[in-house]
KOLDO-970509 format. One record per residue (C-alpha): z, x, y negated; residue in three letters. Coordinates in pm, 1 decimal. Each point is the difference from the previous one (the first is absolute). Layout:
! KOLDO-970509
         pz         px         py   residu
          Z          X          Y      ALA
...
***
This chain:
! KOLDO-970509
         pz         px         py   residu
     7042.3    10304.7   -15909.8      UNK
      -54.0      139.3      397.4      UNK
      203.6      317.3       83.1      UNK
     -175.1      277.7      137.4      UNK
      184.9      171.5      274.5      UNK
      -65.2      354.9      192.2      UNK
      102.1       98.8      288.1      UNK
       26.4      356.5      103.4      UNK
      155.0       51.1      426.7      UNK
      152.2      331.8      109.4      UNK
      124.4      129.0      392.2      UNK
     -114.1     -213.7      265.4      UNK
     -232.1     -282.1      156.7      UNK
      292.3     -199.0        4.1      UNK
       63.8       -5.1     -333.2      UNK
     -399.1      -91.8     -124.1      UNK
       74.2     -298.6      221.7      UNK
      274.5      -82.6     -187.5      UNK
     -164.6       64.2     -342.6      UNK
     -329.3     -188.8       66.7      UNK
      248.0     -303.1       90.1      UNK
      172.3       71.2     -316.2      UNK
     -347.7        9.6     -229.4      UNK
     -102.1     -321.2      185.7      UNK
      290.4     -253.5      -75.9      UNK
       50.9      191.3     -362.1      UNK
     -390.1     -139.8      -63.9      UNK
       91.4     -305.2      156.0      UNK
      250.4      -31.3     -285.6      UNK
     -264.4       51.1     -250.8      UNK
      -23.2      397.8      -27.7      UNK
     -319.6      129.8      -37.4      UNK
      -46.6      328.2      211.7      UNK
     -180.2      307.8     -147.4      UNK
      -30.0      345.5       96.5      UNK
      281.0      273.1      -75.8      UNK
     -235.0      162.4     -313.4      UNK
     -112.5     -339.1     -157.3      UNK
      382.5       36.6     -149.4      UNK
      181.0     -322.9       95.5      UNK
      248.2     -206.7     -134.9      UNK
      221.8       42.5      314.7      UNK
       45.8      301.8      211.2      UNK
      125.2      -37.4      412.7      UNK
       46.0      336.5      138.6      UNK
      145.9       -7.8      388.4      UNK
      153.9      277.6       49.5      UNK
       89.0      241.2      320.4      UNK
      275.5      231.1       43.3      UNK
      -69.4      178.7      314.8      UNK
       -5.0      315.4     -180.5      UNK
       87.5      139.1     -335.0      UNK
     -384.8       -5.8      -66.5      UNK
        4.1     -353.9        2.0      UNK
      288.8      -25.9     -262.6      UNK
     -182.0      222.3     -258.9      UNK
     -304.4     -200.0       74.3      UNK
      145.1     -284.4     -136.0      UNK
       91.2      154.8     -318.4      UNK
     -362.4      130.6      -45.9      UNK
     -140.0     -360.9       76.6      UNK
      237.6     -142.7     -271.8      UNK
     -107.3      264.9     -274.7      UNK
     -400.0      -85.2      106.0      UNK
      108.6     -368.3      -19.3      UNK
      118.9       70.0     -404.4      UNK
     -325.3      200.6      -32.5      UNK
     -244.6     -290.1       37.6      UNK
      248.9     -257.0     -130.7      UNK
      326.3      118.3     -179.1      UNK
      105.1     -345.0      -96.7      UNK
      -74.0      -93.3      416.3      UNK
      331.0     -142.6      151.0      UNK
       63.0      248.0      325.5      UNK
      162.8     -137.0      313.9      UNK
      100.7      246.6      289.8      UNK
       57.9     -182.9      374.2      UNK
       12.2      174.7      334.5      UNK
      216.6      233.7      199.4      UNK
       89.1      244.0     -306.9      UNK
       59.5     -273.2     -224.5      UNK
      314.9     -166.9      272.4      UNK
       91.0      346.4       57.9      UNK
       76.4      147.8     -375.6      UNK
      -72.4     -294.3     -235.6      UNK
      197.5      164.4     -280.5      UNK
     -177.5      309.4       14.6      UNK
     -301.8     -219.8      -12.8      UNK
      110.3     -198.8     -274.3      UNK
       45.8      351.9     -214.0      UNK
     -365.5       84.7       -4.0      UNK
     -117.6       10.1     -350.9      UNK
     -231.3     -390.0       -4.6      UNK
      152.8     -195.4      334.1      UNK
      117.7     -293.9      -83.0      UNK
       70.3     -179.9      325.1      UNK
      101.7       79.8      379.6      UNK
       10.7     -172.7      225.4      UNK
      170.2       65.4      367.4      UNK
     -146.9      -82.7      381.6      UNK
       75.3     -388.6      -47.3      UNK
      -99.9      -43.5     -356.3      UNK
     -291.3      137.2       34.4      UNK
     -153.8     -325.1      155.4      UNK
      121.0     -199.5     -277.1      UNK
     -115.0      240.6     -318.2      UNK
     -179.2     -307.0     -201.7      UNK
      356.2     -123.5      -56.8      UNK
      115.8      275.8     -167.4      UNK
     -309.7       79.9     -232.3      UNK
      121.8     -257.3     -227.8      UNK
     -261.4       79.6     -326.2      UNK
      -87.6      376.7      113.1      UNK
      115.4      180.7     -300.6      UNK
      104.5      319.8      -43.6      UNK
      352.5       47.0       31.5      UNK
      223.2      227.8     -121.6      UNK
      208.4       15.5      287.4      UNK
     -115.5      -44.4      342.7      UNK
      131.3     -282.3      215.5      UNK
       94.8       79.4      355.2      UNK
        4.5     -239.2      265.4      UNK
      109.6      145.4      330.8      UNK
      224.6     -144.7      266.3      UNK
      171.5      158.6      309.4      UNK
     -251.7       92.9      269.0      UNK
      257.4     -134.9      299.7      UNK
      -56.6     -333.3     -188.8      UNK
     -379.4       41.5        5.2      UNK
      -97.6     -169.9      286.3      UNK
     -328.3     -259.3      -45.3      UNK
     -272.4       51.0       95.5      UNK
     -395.9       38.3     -160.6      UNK
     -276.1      -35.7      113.4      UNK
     -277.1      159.3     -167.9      UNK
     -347.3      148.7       36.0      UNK
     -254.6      174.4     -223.9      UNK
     -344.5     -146.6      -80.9      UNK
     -274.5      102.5     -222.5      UNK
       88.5      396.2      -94.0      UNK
     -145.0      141.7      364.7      UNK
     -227.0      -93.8      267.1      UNK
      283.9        8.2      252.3      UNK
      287.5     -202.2      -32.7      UNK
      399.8       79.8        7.6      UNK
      200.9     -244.8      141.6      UNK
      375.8      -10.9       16.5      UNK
      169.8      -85.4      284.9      UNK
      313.2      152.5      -47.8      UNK
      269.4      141.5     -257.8      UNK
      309.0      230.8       34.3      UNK
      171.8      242.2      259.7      UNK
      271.5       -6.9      210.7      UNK
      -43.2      356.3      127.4      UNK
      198.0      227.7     -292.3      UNK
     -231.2      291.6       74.9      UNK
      247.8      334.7     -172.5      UNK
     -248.3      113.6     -240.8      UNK
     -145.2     -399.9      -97.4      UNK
      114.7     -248.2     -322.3      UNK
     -231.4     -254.5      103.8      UNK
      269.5     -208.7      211.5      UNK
      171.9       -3.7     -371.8      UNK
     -294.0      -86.8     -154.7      UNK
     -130.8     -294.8      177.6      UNK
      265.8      -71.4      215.8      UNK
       23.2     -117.8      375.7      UNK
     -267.4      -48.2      248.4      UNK
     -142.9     -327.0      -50.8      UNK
     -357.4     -192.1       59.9      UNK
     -220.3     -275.4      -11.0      UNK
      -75.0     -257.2      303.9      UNK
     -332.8       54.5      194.5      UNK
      -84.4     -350.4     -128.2      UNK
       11.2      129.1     -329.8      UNK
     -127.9      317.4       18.1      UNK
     -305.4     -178.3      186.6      UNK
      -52.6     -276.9     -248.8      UNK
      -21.8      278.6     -260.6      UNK
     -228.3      211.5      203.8      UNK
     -244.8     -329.3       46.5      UNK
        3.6      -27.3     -398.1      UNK
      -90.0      341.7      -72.4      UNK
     -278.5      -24.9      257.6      UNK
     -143.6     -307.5     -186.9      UNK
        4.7      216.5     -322.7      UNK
     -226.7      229.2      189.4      UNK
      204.9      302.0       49.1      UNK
     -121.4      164.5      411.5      UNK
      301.4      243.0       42.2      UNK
      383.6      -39.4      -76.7      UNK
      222.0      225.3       23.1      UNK
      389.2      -81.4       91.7      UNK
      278.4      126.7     -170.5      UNK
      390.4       57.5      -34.1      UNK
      262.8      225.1      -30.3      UNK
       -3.4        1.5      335.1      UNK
     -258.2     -204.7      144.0      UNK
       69.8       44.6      358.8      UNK
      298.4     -236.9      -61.2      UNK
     -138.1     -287.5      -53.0      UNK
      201.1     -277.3      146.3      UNK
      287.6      207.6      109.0      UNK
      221.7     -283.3     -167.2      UNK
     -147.6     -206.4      184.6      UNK
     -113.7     -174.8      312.1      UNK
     -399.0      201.1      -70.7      UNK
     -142.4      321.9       50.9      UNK
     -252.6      239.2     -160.6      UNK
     -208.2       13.5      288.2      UNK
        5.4     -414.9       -7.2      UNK
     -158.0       -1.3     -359.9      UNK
     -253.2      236.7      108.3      UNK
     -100.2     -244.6      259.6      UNK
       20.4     -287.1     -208.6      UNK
     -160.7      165.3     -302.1      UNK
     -294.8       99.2      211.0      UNK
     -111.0     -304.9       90.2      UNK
      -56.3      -79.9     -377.3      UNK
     -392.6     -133.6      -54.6      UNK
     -173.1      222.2     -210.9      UNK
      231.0      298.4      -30.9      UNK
     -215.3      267.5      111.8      UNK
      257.4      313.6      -67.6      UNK
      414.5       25.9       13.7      UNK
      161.2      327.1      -25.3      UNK
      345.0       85.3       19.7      UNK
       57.9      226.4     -272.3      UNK
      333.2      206.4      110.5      UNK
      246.6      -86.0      343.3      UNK
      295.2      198.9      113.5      UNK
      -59.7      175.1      320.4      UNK
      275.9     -141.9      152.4      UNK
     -127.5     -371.1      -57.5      UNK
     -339.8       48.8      135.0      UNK
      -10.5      -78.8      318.4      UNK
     -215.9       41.6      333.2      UNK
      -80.2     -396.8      -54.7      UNK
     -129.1       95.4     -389.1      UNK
     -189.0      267.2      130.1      UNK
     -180.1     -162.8      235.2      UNK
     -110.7     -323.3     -162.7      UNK
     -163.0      232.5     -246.5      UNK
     -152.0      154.6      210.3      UNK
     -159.7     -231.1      245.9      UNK
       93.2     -373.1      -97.8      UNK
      -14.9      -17.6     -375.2      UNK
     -315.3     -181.2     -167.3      UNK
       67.2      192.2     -342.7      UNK
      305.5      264.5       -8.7      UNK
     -192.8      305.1      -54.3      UNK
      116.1      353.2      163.0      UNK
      183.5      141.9     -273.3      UNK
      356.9       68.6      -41.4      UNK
      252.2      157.2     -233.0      UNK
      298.9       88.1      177.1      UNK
      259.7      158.8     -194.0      UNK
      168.9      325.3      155.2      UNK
      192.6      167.6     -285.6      UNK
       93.5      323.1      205.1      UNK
     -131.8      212.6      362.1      UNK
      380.7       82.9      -14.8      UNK
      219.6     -198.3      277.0      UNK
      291.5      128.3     -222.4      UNK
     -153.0      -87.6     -353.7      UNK
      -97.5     -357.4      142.5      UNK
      373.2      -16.3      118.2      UNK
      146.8       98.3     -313.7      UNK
     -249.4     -228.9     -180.4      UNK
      144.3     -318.1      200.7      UNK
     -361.5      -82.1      155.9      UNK
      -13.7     -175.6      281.1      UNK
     -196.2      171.4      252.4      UNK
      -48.6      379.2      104.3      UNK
     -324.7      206.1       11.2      UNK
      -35.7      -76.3      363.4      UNK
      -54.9     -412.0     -119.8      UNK
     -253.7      102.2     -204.7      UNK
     -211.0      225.9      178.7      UNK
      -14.1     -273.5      224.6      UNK
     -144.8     -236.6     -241.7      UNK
     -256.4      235.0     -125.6      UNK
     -106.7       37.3      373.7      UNK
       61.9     -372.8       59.7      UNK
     -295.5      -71.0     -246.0      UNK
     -241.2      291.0       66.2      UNK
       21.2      -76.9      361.8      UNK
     -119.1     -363.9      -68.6      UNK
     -174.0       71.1     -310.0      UNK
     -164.1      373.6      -25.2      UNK
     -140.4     -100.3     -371.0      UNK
      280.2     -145.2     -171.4      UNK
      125.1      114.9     -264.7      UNK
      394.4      117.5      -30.4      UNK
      181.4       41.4     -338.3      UNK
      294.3      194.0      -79.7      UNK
      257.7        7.6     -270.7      UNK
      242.7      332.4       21.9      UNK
      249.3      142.8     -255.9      UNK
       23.0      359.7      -51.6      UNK
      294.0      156.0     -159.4      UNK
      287.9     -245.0      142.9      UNK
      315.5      178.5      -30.7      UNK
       93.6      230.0      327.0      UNK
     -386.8       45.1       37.6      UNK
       47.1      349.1       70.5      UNK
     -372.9      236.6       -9.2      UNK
       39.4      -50.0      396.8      UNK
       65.2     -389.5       26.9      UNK
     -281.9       -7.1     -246.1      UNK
     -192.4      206.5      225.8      UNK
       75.8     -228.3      293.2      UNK
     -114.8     -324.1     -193.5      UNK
     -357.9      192.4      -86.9      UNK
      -42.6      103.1      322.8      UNK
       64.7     -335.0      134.9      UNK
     -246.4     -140.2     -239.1      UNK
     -254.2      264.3       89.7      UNK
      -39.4      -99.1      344.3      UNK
       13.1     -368.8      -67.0      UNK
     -292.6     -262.8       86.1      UNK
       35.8     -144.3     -374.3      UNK
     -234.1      -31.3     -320.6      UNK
      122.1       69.1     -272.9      UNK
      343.0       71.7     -184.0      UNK
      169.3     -169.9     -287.7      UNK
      283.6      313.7      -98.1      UNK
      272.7     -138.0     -243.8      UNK
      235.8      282.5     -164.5      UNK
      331.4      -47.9       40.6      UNK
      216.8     -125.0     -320.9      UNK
      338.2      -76.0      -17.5      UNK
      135.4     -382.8      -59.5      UNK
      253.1     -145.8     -133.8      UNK
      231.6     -178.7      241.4      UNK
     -173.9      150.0      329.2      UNK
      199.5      203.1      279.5      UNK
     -294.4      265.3      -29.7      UNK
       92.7       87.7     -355.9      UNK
      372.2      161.8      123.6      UNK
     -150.6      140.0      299.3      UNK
       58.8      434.8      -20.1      UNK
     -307.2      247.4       43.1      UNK
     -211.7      -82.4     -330.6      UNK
     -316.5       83.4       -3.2      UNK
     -164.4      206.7     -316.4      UNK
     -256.1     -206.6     -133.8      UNK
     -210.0      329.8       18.1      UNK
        2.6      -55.8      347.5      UNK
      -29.5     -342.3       53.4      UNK
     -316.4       32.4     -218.3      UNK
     -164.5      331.6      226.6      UNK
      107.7     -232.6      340.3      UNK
     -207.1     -332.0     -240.4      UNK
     -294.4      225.8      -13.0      UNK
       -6.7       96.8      378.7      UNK
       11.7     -336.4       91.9      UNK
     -288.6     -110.7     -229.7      UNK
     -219.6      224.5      123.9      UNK
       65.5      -80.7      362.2      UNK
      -42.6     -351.2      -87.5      UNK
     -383.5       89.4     -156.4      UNK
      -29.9      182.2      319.3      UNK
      133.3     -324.0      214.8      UNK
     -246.2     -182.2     -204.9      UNK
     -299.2      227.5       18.1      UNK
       -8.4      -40.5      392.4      UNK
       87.3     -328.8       21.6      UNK
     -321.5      -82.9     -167.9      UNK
     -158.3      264.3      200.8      UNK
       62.3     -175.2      305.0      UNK
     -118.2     -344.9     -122.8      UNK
     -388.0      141.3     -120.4      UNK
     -276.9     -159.9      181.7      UNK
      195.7     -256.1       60.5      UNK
      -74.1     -409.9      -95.1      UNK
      259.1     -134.2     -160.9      UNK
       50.8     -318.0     -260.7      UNK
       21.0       21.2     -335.8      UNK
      135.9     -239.5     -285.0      UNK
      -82.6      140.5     -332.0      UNK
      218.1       19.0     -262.2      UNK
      -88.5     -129.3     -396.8      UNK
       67.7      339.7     -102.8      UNK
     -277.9      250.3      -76.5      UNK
      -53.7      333.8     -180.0      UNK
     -279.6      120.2     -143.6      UNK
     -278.6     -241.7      200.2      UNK
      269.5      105.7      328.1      UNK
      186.7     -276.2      181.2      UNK
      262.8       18.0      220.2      UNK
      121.8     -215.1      345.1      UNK
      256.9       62.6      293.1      UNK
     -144.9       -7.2      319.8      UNK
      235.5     -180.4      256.2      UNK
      244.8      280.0      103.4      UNK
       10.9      110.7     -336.9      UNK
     -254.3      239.8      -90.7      UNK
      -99.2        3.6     -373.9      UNK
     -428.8       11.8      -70.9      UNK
     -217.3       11.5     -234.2      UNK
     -380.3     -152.0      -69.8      UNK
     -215.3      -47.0     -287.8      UNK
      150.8     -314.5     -221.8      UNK
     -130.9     -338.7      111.7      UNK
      162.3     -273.2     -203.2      UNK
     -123.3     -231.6      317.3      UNK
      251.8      215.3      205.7      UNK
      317.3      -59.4     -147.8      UNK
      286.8     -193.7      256.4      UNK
     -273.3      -24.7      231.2      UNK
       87.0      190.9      366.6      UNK
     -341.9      243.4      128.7      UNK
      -35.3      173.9      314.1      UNK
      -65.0      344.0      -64.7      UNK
      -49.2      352.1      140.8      UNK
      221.0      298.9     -149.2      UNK
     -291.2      265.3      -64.6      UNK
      209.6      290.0     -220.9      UNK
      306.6       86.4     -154.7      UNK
       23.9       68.3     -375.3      UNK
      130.7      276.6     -231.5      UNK
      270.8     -298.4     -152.2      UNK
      106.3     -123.9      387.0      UNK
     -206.0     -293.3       37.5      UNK
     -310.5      -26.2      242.8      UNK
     -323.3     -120.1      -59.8      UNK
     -154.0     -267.7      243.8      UNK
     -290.1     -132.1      103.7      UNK
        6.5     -409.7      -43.3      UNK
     -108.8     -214.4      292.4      UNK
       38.5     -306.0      -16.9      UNK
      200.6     -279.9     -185.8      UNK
      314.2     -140.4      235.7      UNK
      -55.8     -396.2       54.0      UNK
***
């Protein structure tokens, strides 16, 4: 009789890529997929371990997994599961894990998918993980993730990820645009590229990141391609610039990860570029691009972060050209340089300093939008919908809202932004349908 198999994705873009690629061959095989409730006969959850959130994440997943199924055979992949399989295998119900390169290969270790008494872990050394795959997800959102590259080679102080998935490695532009040219004949208008870190692509290599842009923009019928996250020190004046005046379909948004305002914390974290780099990005892209949208991800609560460095990386924030924030709370790793690093600091505090930093991100938000009302903009509309509400992104990122028109969804509208709502979305006014 045909397996059932549900798949439940935690952490990043990256690793929904990875698990849509995962769901696809695993039906290939003869699995049938089914949604996380409908209580399947085989559990996948793909973990993260960023933070200690994550980890207890998984265990909640496992227990919800048991709830709908308690005879369901659970598998846990992804970053955790390389980085503490044992502790993994201990949860009450797991009864396989596998590590960064089994994970690829998981239908040959399902054997009949019965519960086990013990869990089986197969994990190998990360230095010996070094393949790469390709993969892309299809089907669960209007946009599109596409990998295009795995692993780090930049041992950040406070990071596990280098541990988890290894060194920087990535696809070819042919392949990256052969997939792209697939998942445009599916239908998908917008993909997103991802990685560890993306803005390496090719570094082992005789390619570039700014080459695949080129090459990926000259793909027939891809209307949108985001990058979804690149290091400030990888993106360059050339990057910048095709976006903003050559490009057919890169769209003005970017997240650009800056961690810390503090020259000292940034040194002590091992990044690779001062506050002085960045500010020059940020004006880089305004200058050439007054609308665009400008992501940040910053950690509050590293260790030395006195009240007044803390100060200093608010401050520097404040005044900032950027859009929004994405604040991650500091928690200690096993195995990182950060974790033996003096000057703790209270969770009390690193909670108070969260808080701040949410609410000037609201506030970053809030005027964004502000600035972008009255403006014409287009709009692909997502599946999703609340209530009779659906939902889109305009270009440079801007989340709206109209009444729900099946007719709508993955198509791209031009539309005016008319008002901002009480839940951070803006209403528009639709004009016209994009040919």
């Amino acid at each position: 009789m045909q397996k059932s198999v549900a798949f439940y994705t935690l952490g990043c873009k990256l690793n929904f890529s990875e698990t849509s690629t995962i769901g696809r061959s695993l039906s290939a095989q003869g699995y049938q997929k089914v949604d996380f409730h409908e209580g399947a006969d085989v559990y996948v959850i793909n973990t993260c371990s960023v933070t200690d959130n994550a980890d207890k994440k998984c265990k909640k997943i496992v227990k919800e997994a048991l709830r709908h199924n308690p005879e369901a055979f659970i598998t846990v992949i992804g970053c955790y599961a390389q980085l503490k399989p044992q502790e993994i295998a201990n949860i009450e119900g797991v009864d396989l894990v596998l590590g960064a390169a089994e994970k690829f290969n998981i239908s040959d270790y399902l054997g009949e998918a019965k519960k086990l008494e013990t869990a089986i872990v197969k994990e190998g050394k990360i230095k010996e993980v070094l393949d790469y795959h390709a993969s892309y997800s299809i089907g669960d959102r209007t946009r599109t993730f596409l990998k295009v590259q795995d692993g780090c080679d930049y041992f950040c102080s406070f990071c596990t990820i280098p541990l988890a998935r290894g060194s920087s490695r990535s696809d070819t532009i042919a392949n990256v645009v052969k997939q792209a040219e697939e998942i445009v004949a599916k239908g998908t208008k917008e993909i997103v590229l991802t990685g560890v870190n993306t803005g390496d692509f090719g570094s082992s290599r005789d390619e570039n990141f700014y080459m695949l842009l080129k090459a990926l923009d000259k793909v027939n019928g891809l209307e949108r391609l985001r990058i979804s996250s690149i290091e400030p020190n990888l993106l360059t004046d050339e990057i910048i610039e095709f976006v903003a005046s050559e490009s057919r379909c890169l769209v003005p948004h970017f997240h650009i990860p800056l961690q810390s305002g503090s020259d000292q914390l940034l040194k002590s974290m091992r990044r690779k570029y001062d506050t002085a780099l960045y500010t020059s990005r940020i004006e880089k892209i305004k200058k050439l691009m007054p609308d665009a949208c400008i992501g940040v991800d910053v950690i509050i609560g590293y260790p030395g972060e006195t009240d007044e460095l803390f100060l200093e990386t608010y401050n520097y924030l404040n005044q900032l050209a950027i859009s929004y924030l994405h604040v991650f709370t500091y928690s200690e790793r096993a195995n990182t340089t950060a974790q033996k690093l003096p000057g703790k600091v209270p969770m009390k505090t690193r909670n108070e300093r969260s808080k701040m930093l949410h609410i000037l991100s609201d506030k970053k938000r809030r005027f964004f939008y502000e600035q972008q009302l009255n403006k014409s903009f287009p709009v692909l509309w997502e599946a999703e919908n609340d209530q009779d509400i659906m939902y889109g992104f305009t270009s440079n990122y801007v989340k709206v809202r109209t009444p729900y028109d099946p007719s709508l969804v993955n198509e791209i509208m031009e539309v005016r932004l008319t008002q901002i709502t009480e839940d951070m979305t803006v209403q528009v006014k639709q004009l016209s349908l994009v040919q």
